[in-house]
Biopython code that builds the backbone (N, CA, C, O; Angstrom):
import numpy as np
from Bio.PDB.StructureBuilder import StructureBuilder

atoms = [
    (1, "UNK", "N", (-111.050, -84.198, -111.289)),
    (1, "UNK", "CA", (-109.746, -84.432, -110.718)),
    (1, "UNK", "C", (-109.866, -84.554, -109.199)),
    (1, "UNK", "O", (-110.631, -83.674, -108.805)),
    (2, "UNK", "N", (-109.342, -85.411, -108.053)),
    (2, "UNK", "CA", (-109.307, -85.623, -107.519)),
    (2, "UNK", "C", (-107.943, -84.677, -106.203)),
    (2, "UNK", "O", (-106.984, -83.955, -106.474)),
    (3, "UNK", "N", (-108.480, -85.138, -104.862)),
    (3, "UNK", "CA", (-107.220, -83.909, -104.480)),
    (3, "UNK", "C", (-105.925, -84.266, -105.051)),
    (3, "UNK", "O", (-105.652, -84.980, -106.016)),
    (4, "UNK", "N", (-105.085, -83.517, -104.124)),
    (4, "UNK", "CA", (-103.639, -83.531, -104.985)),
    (4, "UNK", "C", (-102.898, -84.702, -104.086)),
    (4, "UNK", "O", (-102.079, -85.513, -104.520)),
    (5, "UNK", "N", (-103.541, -84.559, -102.276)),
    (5, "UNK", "CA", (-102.805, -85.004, -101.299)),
    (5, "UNK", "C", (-103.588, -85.944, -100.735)),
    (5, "UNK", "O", (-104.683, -86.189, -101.242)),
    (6, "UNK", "N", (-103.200, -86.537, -99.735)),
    (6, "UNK", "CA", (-104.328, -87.236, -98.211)),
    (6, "UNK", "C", (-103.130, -87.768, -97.512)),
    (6, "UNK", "O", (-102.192, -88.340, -98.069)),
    (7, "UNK", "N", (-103.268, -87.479, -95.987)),
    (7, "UNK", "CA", (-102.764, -87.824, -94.908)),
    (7, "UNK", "C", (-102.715, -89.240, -94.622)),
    (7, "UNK", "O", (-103.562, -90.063, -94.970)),
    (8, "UNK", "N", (-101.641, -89.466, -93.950)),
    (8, "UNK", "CA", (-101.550, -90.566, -93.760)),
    (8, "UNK", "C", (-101.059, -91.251, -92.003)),
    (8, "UNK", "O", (-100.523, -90.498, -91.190)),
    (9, "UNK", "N", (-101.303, -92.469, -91.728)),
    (9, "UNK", "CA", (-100.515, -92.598, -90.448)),
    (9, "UNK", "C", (-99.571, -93.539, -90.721)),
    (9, "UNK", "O", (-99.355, -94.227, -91.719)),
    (10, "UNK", "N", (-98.997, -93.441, -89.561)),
    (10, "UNK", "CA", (-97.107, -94.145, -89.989)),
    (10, "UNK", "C", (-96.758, -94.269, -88.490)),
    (10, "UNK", "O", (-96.973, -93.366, -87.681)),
    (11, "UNK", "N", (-95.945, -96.009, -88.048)),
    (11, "UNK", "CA", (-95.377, -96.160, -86.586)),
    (11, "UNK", "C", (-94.561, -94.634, -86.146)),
    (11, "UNK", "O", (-94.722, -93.944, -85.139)),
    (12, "UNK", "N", (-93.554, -94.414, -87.438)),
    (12, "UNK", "CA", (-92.629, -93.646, -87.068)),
    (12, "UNK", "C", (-93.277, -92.088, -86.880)),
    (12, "UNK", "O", (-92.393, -91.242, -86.744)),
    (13, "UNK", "N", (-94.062, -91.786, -86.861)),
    (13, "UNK", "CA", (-94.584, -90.429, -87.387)),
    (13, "UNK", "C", (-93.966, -89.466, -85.432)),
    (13, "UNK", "O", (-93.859, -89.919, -84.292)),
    (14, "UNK", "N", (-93.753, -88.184, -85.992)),
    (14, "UNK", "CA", (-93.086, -87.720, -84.555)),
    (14, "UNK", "C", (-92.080, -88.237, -83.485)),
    (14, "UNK", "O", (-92.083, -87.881, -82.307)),
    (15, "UNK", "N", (-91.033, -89.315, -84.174)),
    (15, "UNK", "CA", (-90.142, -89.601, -84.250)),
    (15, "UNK", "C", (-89.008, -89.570, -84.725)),
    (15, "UNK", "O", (-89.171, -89.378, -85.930)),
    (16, "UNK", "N", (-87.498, -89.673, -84.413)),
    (16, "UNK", "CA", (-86.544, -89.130, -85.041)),
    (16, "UNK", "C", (-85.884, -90.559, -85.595)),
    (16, "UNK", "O", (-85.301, -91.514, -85.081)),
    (17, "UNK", "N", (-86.313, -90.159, -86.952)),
    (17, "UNK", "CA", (-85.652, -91.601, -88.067)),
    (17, "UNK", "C", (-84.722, -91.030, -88.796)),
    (17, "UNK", "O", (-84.362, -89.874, -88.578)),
    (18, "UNK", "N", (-84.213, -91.788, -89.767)),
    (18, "UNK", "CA", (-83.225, -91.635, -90.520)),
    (18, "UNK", "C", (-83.677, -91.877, -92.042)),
    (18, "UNK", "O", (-84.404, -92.789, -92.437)),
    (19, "UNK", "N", (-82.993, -90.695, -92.934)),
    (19, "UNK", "CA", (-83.423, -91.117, -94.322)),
    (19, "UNK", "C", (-82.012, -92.081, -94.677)),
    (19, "UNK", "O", (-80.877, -91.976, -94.213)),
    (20, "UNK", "N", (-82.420, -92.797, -95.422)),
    (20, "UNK", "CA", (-81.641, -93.755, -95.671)),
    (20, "UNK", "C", (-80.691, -93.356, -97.157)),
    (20, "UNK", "O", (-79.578, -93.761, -97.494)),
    (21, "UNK", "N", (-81.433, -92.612, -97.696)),
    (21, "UNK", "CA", (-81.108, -92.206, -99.234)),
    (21, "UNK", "C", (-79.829, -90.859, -98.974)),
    (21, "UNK", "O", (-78.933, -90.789, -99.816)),
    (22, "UNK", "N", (-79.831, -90.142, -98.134)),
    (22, "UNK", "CA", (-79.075, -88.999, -97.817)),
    (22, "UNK", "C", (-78.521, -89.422, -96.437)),
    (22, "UNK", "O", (-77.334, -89.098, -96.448)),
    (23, "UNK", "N", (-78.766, -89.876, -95.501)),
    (23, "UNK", "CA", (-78.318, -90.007, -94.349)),
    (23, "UNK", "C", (-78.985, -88.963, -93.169)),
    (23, "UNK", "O", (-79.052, -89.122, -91.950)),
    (24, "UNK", "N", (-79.390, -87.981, -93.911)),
    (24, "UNK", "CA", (-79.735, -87.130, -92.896)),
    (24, "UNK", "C", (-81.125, -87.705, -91.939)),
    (24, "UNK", "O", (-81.994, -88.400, -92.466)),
    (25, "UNK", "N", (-81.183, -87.260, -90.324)),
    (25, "UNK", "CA", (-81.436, -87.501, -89.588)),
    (25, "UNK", "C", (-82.798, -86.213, -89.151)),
    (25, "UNK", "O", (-82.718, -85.050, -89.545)),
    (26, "UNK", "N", (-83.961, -86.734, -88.298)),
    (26, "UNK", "CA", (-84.890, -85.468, -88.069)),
    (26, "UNK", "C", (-85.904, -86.144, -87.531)),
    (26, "UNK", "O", (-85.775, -87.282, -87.080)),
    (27, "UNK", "N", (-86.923, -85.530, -87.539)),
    (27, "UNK", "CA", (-88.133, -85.618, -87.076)),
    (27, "UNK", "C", (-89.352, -86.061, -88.256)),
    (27, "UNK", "O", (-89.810, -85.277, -89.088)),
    (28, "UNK", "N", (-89.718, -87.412, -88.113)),
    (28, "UNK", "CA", (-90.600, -87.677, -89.309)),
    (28, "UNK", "C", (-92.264, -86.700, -88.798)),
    (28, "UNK", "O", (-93.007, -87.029, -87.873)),
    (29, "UNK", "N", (-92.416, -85.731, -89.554)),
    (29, "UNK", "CA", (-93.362, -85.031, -89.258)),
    (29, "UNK", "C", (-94.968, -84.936, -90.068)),
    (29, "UNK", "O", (-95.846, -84.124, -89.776)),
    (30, "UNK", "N", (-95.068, -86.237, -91.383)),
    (30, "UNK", "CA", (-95.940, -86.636, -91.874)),
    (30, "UNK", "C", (-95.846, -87.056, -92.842)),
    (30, "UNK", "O", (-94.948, -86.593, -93.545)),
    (31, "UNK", "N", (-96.377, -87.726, -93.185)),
    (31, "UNK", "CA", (-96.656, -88.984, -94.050)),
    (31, "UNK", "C", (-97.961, -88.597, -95.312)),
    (31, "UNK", "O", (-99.045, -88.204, -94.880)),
    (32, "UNK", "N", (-97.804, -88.708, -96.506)),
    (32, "UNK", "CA", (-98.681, -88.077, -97.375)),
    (32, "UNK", "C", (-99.016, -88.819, -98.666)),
    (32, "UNK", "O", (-98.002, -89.184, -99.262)),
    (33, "UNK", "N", (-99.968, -89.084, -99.154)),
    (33, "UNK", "CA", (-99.749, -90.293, -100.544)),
    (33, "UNK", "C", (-100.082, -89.177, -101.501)),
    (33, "UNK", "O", (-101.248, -89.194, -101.894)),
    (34, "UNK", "N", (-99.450, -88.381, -101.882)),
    (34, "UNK", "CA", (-99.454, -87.253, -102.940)),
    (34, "UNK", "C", (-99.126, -87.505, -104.466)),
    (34, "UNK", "O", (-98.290, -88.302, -104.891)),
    (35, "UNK", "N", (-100.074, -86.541, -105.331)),
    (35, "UNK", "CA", (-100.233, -86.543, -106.731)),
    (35, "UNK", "C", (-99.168, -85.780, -107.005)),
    (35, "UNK", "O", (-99.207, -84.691, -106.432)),
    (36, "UNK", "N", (-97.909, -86.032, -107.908)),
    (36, "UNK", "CA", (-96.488, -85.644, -107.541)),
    (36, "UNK", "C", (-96.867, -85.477, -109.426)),
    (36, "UNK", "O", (-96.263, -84.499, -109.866)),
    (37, "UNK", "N", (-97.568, -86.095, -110.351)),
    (37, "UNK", "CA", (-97.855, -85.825, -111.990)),
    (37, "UNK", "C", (-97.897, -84.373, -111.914)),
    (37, "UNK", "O", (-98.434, -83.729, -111.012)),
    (38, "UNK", "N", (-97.181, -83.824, -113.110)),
    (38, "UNK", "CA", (-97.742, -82.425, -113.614)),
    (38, "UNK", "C", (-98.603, -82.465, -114.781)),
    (38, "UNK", "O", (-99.275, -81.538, -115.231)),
    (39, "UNK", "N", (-98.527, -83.345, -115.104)),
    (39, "UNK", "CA", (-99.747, -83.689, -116.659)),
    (39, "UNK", "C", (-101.567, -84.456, -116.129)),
    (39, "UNK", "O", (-102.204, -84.631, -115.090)),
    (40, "UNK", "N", (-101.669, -84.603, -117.035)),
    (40, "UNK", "CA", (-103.017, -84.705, -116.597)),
    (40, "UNK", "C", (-103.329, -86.077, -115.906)),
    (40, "UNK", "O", (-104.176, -86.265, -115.032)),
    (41, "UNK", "N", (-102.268, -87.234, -116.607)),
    (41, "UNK", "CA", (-102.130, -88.647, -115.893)),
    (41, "UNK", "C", (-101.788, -88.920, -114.732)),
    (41, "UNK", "O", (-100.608, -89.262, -114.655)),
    (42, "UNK", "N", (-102.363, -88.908, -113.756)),
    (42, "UNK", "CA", (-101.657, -89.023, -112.164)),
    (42, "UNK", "C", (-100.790, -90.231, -111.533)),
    (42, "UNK", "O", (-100.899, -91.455, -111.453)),
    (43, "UNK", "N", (-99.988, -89.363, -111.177)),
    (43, "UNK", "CA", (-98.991, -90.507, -110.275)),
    (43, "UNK", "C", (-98.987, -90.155, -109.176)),
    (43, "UNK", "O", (-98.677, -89.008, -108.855)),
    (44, "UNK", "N", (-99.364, -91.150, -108.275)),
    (44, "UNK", "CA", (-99.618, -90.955, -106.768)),
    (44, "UNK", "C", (-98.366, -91.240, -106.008)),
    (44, "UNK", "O", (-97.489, -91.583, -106.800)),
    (45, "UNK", "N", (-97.839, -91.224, -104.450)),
    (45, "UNK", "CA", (-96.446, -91.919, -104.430)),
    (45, "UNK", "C", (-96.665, -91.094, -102.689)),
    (45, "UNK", "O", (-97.164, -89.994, -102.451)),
    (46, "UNK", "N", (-96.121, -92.045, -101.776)),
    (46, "UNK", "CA", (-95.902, -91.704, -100.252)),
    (46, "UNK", "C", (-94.576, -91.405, -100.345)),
    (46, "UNK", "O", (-93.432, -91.813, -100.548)),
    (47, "UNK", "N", (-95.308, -90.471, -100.092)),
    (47, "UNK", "CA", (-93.614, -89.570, -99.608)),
    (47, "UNK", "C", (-93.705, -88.930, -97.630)),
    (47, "UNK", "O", (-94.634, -88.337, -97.082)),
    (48, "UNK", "N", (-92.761, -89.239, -97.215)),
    (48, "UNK", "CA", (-92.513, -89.069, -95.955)),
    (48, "UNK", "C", (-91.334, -87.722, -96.131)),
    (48, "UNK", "O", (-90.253, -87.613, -96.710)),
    (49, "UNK", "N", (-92.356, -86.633, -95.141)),
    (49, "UNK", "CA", (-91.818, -85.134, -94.395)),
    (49, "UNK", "C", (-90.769, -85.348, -93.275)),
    (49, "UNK", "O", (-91.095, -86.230, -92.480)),
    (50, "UNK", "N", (-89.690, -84.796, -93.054)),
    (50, "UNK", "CA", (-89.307, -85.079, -92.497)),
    (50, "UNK", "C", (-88.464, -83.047, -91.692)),
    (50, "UNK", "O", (-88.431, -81.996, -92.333)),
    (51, "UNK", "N", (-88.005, -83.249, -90.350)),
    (51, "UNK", "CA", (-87.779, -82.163, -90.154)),
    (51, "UNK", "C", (-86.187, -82.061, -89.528)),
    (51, "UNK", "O", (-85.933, -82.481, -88.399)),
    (52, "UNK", "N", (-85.076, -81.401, -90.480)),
    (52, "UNK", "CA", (-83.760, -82.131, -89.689)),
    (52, "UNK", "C", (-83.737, -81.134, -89.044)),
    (52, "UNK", "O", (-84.499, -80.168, -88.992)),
    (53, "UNK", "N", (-82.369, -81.510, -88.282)),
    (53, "UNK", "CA", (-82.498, -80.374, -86.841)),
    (53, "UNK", "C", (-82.125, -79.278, -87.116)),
    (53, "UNK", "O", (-81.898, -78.560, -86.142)),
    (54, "UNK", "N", (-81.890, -78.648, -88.561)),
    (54, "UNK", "CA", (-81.588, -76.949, -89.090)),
    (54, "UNK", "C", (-83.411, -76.524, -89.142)),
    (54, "UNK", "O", (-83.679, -75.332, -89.293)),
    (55, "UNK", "N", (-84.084, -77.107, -89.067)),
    (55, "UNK", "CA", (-85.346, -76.845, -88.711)),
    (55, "UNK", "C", (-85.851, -76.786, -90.613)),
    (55, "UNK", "O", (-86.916, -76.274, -90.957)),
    (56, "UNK", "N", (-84.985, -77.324, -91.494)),
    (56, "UNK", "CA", (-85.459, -77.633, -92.666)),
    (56, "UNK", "C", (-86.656, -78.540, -93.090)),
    (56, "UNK", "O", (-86.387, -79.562, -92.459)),
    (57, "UNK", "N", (-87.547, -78.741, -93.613)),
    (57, "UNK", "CA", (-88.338, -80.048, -93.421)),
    (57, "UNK", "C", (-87.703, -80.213, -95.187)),
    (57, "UNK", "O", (-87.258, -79.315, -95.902)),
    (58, "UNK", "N", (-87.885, -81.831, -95.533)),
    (58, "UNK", "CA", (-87.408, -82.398, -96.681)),
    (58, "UNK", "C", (-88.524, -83.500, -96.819)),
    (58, "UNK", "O", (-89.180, -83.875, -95.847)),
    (59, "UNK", "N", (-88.706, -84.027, -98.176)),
    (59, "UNK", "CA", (-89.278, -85.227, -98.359)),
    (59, "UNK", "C", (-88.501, -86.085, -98.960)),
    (59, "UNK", "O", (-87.625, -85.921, -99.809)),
    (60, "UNK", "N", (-89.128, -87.535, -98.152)),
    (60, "UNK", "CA", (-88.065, -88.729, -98.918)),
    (60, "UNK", "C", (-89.401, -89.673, -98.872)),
    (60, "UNK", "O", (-90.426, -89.420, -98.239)),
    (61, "UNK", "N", (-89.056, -91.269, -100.009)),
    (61, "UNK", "CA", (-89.728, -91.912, -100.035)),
    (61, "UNK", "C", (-89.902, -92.423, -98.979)),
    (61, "UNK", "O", (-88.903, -92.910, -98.449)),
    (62, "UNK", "N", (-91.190, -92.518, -98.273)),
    (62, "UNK", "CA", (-91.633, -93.479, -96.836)),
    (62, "UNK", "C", (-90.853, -94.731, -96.803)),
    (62, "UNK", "O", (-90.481, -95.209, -95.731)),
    (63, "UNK", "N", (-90.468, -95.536, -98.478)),
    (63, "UNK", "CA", (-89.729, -96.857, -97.933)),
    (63, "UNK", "C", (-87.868, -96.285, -97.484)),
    (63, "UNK", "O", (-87.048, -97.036, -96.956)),
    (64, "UNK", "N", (-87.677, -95.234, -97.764)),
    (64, "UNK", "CA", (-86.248, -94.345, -97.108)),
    (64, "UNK", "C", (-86.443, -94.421, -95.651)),
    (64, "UNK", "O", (-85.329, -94.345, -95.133)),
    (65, "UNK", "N", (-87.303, -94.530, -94.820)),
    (65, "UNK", "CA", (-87.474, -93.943, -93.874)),
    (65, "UNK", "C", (-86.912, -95.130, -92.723)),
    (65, "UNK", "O", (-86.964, -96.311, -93.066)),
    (66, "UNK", "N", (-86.579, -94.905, -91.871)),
    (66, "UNK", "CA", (-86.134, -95.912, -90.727)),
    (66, "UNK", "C", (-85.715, -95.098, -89.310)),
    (66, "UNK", "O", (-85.094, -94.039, -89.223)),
    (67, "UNK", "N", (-86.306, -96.013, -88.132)),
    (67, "UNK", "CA", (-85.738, -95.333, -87.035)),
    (67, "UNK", "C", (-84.310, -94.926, -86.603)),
    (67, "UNK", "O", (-83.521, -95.797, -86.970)),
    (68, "UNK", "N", (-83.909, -94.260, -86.176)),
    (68, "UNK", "CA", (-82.644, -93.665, -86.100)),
    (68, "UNK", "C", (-82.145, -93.914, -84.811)),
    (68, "UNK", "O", (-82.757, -93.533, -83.813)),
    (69, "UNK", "N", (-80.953, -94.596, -84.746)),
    (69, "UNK", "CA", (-80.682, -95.237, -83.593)),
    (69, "UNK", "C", (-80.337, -94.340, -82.066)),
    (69, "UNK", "O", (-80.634, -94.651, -80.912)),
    (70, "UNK", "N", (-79.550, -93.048, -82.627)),
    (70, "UNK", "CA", (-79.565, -92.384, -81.362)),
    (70, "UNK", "C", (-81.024, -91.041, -81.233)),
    (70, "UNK", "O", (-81.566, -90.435, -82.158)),
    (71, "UNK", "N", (-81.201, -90.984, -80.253)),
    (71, "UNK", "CA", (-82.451, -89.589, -80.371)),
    (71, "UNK", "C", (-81.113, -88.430, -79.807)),
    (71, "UNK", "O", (-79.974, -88.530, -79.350)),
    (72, "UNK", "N", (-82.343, -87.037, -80.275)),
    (72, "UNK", "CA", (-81.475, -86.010, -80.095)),
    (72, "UNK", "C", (-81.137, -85.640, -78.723)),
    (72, "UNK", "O", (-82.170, -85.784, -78.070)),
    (73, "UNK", "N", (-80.341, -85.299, -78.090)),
    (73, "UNK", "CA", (-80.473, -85.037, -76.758)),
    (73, "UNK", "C", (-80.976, -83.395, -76.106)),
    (73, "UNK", "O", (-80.367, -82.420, -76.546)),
    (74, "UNK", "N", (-81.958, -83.204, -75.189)),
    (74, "UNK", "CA", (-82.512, -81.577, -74.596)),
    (74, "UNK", "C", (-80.737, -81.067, -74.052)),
    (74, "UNK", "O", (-79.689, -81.711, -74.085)),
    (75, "UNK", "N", (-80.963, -79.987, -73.691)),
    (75, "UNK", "CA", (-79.797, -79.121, -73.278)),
    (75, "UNK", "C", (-79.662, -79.823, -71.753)),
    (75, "UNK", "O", (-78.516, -79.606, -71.358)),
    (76, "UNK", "N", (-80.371, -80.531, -70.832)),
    (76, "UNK", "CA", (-80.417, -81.060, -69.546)),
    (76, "UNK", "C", (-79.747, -82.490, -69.979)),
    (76, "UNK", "O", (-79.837, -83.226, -68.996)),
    (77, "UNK", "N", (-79.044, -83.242, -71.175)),
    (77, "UNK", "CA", (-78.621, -84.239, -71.300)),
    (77, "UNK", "C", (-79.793, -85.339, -71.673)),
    (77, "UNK", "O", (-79.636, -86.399, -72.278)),
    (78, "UNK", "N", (-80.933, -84.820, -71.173)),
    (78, "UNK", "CA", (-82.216, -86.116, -71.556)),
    (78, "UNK", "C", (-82.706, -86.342, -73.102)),
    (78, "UNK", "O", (-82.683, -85.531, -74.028)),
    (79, "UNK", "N", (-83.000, -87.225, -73.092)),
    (79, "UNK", "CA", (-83.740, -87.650, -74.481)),
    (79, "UNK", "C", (-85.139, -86.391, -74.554)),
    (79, "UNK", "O", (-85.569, -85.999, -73.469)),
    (80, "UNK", "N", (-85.593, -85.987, -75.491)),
    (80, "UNK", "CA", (-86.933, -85.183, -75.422)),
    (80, "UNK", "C", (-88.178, -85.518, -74.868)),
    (80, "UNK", "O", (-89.042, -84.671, -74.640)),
    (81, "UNK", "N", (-88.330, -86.917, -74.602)),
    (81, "UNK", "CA", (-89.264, -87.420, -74.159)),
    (81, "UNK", "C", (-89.455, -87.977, -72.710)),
    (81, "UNK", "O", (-90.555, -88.212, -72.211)),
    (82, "UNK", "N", (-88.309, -88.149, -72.129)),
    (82, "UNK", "CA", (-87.843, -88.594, -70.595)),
    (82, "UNK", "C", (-88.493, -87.541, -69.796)),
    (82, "UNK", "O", (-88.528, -86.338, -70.056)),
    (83, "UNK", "N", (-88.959, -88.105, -68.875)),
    (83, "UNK", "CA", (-89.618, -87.182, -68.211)),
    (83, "UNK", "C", (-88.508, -87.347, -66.499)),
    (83, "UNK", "O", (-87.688, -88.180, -66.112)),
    (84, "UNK", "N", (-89.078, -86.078, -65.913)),
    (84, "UNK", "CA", (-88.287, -85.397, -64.740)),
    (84, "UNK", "C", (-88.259, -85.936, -64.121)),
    (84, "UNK", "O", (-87.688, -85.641, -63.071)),
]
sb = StructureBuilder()
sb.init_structure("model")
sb.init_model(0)
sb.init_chain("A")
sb.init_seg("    ")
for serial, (resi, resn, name, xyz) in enumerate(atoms, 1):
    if name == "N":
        sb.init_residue(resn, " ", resi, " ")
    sb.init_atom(name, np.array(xyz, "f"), 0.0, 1.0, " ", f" {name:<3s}", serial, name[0])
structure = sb.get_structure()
């Protein structure tokens, strides 16, 4: 049997996208092509981690996934990434 998981890379990865299937909004925090079968026949399937801002992480299908048009804003009004 082979692993269960393997990592993956993704444009969006550490970015705040949008699941498309729920609406909810977060931090895409990894990308995974995981053995999701409980029987012995495997089904593989990318599923994209995601982290909303209750600090929950969730998975949705990677094709759910899309950039999210506004980013979150720091307590100083800036985007998280704007620098000083």
């Amino acid at each position: 049997m082979s692993e269960r998981y393997e990592y993956m890379s993704h444009r969006l990865l550490r970015r705040w996208v949008r699941d498309v299937a729920s609406g909810v909004e977060g931090e895409l925090m990894a990308v995974v092509n995981e053995n999701v079968s409980d029987t012995a026949a495997e089904r593989w399937m990318e599923l994209a981690y995601i982290r909303a801002a209750s600090g929950r992480e969730f998975s949705t299908a990677v094709a759910n996934v899309e950039p999210a048009a506004d980013q979150p804003r720091t307590a100083t009004g800036r985007p998280p990434d704007a620098k000083p």
